[in-house]
N, C-alpha and C positions, 0 to 999 in steps of 0.2 A: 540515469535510469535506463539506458536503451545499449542493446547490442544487437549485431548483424542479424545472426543466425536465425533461422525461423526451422519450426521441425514441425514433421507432420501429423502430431498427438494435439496441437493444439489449432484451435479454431479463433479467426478475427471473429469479434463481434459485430456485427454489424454499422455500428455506430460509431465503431474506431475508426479515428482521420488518418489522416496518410500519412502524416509527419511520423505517426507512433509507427514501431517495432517490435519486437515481442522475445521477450527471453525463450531459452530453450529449456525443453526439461532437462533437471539432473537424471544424470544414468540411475543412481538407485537410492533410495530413502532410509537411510538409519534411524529407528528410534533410539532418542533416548535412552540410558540407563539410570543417571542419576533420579533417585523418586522423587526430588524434588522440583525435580526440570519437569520431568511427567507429570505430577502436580499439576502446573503454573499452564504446563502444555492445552490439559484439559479445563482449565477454566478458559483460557485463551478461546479451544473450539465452542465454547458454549457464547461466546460474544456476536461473531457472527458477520459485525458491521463495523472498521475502522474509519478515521479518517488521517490521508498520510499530507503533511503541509509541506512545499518547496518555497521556501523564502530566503532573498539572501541579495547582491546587486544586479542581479539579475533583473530584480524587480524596477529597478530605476528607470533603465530603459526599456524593459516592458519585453524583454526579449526570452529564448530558449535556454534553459535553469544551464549556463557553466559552457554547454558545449563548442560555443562559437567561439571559446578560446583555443580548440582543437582541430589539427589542419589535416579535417580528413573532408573530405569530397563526397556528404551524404545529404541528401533532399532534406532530412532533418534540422542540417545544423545550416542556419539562412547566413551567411555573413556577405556580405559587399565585396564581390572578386575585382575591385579595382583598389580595394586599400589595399596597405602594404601590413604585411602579418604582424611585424612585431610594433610598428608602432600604435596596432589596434591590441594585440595584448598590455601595451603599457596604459592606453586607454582604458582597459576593461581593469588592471590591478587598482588603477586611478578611481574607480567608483566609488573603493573603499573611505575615500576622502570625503563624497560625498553622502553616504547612506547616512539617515538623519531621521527615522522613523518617528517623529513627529506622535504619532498619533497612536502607537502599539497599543494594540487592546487587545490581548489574548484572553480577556475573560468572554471578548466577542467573538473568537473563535471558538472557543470551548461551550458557551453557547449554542450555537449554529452547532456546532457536532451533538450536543444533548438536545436538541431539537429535530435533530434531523433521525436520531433514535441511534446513533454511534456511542460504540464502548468503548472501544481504544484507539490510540495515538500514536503516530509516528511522526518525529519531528525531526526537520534537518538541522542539525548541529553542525557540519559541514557538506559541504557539496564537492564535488570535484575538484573546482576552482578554489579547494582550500579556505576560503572566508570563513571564518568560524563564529559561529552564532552564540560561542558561551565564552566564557573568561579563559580563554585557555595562555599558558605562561610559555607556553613551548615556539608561541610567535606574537608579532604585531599586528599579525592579518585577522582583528577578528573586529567585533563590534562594538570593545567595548575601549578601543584604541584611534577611534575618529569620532565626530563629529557628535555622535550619542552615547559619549563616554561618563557625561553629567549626568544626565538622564537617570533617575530612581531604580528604573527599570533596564538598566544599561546592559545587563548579564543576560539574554533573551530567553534561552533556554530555561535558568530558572525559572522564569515567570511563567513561559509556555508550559511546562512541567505545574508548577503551581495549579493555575488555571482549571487547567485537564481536571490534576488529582482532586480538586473539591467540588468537578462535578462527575466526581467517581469511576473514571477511565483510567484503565490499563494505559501505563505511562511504555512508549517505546521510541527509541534514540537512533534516528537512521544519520549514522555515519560513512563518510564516504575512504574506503580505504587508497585510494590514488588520491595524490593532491598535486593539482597541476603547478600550485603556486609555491613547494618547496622543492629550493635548489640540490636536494636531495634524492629527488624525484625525475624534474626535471629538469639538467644542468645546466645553466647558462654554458658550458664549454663546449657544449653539442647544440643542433638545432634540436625542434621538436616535431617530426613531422606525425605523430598521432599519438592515441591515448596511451602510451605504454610509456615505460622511464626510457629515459633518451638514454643510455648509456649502458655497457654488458657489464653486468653485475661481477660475472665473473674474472673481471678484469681489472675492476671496483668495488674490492667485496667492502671494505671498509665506509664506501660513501654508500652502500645498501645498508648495511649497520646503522648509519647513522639515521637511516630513513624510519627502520624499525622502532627502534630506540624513541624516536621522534613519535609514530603512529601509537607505542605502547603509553608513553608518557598521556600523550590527549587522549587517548581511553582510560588511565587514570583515571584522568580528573575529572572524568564524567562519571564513568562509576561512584567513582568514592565521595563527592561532592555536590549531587545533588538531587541527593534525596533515593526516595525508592524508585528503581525504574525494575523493570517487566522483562522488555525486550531490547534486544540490541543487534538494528536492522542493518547489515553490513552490504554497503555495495561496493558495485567495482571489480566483476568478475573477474577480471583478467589479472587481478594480482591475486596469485593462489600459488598452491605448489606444481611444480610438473610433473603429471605423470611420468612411472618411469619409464616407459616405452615411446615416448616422446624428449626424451633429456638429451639425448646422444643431437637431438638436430634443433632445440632452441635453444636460441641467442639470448632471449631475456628473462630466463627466471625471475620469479618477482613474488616469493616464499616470505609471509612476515608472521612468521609462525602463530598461528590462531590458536595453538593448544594453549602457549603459554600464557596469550591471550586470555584466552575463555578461563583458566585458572584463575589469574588476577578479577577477570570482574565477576566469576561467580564469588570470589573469599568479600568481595566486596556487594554483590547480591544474589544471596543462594537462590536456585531454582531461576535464574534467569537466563530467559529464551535468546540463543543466538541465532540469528538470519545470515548465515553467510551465505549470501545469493547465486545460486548457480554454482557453489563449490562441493559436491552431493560428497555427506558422509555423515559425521556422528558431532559437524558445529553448521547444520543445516536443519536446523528443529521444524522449522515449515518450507516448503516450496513459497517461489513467490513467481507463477505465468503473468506478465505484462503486458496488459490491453487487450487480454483475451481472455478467455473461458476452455476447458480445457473439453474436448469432446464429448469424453467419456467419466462415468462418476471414477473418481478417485479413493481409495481405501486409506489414503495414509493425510498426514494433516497440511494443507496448501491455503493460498490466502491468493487471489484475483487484484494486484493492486491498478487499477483503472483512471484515470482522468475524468475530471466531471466535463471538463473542458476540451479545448484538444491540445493543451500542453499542461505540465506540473505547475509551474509557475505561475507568476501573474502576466500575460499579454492582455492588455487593452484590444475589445471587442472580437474575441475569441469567441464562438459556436460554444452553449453548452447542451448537453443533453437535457432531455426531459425527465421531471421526472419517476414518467412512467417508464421510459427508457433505464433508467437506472434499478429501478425497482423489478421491473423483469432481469434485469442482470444480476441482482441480490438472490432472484426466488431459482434461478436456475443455478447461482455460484452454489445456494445454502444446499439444493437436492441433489449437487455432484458431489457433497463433503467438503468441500471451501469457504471460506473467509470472502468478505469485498473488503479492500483498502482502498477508498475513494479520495483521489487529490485535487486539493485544492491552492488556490498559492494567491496571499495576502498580498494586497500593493504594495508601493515604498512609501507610504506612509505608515503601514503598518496594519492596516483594515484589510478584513473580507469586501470585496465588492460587491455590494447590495443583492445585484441581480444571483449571488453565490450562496446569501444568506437567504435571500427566497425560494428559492430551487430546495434548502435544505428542509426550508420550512414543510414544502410542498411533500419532500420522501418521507418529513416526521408524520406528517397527519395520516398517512397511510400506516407505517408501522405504529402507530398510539393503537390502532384498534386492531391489529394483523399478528405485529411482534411476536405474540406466542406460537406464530408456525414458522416462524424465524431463528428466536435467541432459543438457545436449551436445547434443538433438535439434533438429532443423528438420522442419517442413510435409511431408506427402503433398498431391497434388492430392485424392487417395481419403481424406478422412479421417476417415470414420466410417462405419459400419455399423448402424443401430442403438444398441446398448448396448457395440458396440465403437469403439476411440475407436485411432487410427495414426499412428508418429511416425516417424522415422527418425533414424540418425546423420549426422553433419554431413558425411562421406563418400560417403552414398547407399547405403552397402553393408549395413546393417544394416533392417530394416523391426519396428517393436514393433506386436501389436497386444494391447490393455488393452481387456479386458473389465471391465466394471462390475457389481458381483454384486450383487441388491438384498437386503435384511437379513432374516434369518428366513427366506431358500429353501433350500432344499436344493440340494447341491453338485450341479452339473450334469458329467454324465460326458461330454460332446462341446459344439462349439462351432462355430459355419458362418458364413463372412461369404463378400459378392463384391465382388470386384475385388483389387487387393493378392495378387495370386496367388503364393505362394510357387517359386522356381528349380525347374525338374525336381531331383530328389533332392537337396534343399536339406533341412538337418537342420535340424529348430524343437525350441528346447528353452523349459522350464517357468523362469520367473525364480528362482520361488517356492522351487522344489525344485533347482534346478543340473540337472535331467536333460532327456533328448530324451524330445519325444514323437511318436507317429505322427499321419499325417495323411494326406489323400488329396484330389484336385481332380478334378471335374466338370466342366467348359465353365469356367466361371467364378466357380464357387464352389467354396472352400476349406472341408473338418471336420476336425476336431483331434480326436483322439480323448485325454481328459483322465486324469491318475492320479487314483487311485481314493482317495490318502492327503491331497488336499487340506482342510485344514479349512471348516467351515461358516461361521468365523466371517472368513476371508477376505474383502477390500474389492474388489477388483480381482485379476485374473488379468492374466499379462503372458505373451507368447509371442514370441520371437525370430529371427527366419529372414531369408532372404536371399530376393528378388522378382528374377524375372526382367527 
């Protein structure tokens, strides 16, 4: 999930730990043509609220999703500079013997996301480190080839998919297109000193074949076998095509043709969203900014995927946000025209960690009574104020405006923004509370005069009225 580059369109959040990174923006946004990707697109923007899950052996030892198998020299990726590299990769392939998810319960994660007021899903079906989380025939590296191979529930991906679709979430499949763990990729004949295929394709074009061949096969069988999926979350920017003004001086093209790609799994699910992350053109149907918020409102369709924690995975006693912390990150992603895709990552036993299913509980009880100035909305030109943040319904008749409370103040009895001027005798009422409150206009600035029975411990205020 992480690369170098950091660009100056986008803004850290505040709350993002240090280990995170942040994708760069693509140069430029192609919409869709097919109507029925446009379709799927627009139900997608009226969601609003994902959750994306990193599971896999990663989870065993508790450590950073795949990258510690990669010998780059970055604050993120922690591994021990006194072991010796390859016999900690044959360590790390060696996990696979143990994963043993005992206790998989993806109707508790699906759960915990419909509780927490999430629409859709993204699941890692593989990671970088190649482990494969569904039945894939293309290798023995997956999970349904060790030790939870008896298990009912042995094929994971089905049952996470299952799960999701009966509590009526947009099913989405993040695959990782590098795989560190095929000797296709990365050759035992070469060392591997970082994320790219150890060897010039050019000079190998036949073992690049095989690699493609390989990647189109396990997208197969994910399309065509299980079930309806939505989205198809593609990571792993760095294998794409080369620009042609760059071809004359790179060593490693790393082209596995996506057209052909996106052919195959739309004949296999029409109208479905491809994510190819960071590769900008027409199999880039959303943006995906990493651990940030982008500074400025966005016109075209983007999604925020963020950490609740300060890694994808599961580490044992990781920081998570509040949260009210994430709930301001929701009301400012939704007023810039972006999506949150919140991750979270199950133990290796198979569970959410308590303290992940309470945190979610906490962001549901906010959207149960807020949600409508969340799900369904679209852009104000006006859409911020300050610490207030404006959305409207997809009609234009409805305008919300979501105040941000910051923690430990004391409940404010009025509230003043300008522009967004409410109808002459346009009733505004309290989300919070189901009732009207009053309010008065000056030239151009709006105060709300607030009840008095609101609690302190309140995240956000929402107010509802109609704009002239």
């Amino acid at each position: 999930m992480k690369i170098k580059t950091v660009c100056c369109w986008l803004l850290f959040a505040p709350f993002v730990g240090n280990a995170q990174l942040v994708h760069e923006k693509s140069k430029v946004y192609v919409w869709p043509e097919d109507a029925l990707v446009r379709q799927k697109l627009e139900m997608w923007r009226d969601l609003k609220f994902g959750m994306i899950i990193h599971w896999g052996l990663y989870a065993i030892p508790g450590i950073v999703e795949s990258w510690t198998l990669c010998s780059e020299d970055e604050d993120w990726i922690p591994r021990d500079s006194t072991a010796d590299y390859t016999a900690y990769k044959q360590w790390y392939w060696n996990l696979s013997k143990e994963f043993n998810p005992v206790k998989f319960n993806p109707e508790q994660w699906a759960l915990a996301g419909k509780a927490a007021g999430m629409k859709y899903l993204v699941f890692t079906t593989k990671h970088h480190d190649g482990f494969c989380l569904f039945d894939s025939k293309e290798t023995d590296f997956t999970i349904v080839r060790g030790p939870f191979a008896n298990n009912p529930k042995a094929d994971a991906a089905k049952y996470v998919f299952q799960a999701f679709r009966e509590q009526n979430f947009m099913i989405g499949a993040y695959f990782s297109k590098p795989d560190w763990h095929s000797q296709d990729y990365w050759w035992p004949r070469y060392a591997t000193p970082n994320r790219h295929n150890n060897y010039d394709v050019r000079k190998h074009p036949w073992k690049w074949e095989q690699f493609k061949q390989y990647t189109y096969n396990q997208l197969s069988e994910l399309m065509y076998n299980y079930g309806a999926i939505d989205i198809l979350w593609l990571d792993g920017s760095w294998v794409r095509p080369v620009p042609p003004e760059e071809q004359s001086s790179c060593r490693w093209p790393q082209d596995i043709d996506i057209p052909k790609i996106a052919a195959m799994a739309r004949d296999a699910q029409p109208g479905l969203l491809i994510v190819d992350r960071m590769v900008y053109g027409p199999y880039e149907n959303y943006q995906t900014p990493e651990q940030s918020i982008p500074a400025v409102q966005l016109d075209y369709p983007w999604e925020t995927c963020m950490t609740l924690g300060r890694d994808w995975g599961y580490v044992p006693n990781q920081p998570f946000k509040s949260a009210r912390q994430v709930i301001h990150a929701l009301v400012e992603i939704v007023a810039k025209g972006g999506s949150l895709l919140l991750g979270v990552g199950p133990d290796a036993e198979g569970l959410l960690p308590e303290e992940v299913v309470e945190r979610l509980k906490e962001i549901g009880k906010w959207m149960n009574k807020n949600g409508t100035a969340i799900y369904n909305t679209r852009t104000l030109a006006h859409y911020r104020d300050a610490d207030i943040w404006f959305t409207r319904d997809k009609a234009g008749k409805k305008v919300y405006a979501i105040v941000c409370l910051p923690e430990n103040t004391t409940m404010l009895t009025t509230v003043s923004w300008k522009g967004n001027k409410p109808a002459k005798g346009a009733a505004m009422r309290c989300l919070e509370t189901g009732k009207s409150v009053k309010w008065k206009s000056t030239d151009n600035e709006t105060t709300v005069f607030l009840p008095n029975n609101l609690s302190s411990e309140l995240s956000a205020l929402v107010l509802c009225f109609t704009i002239q």
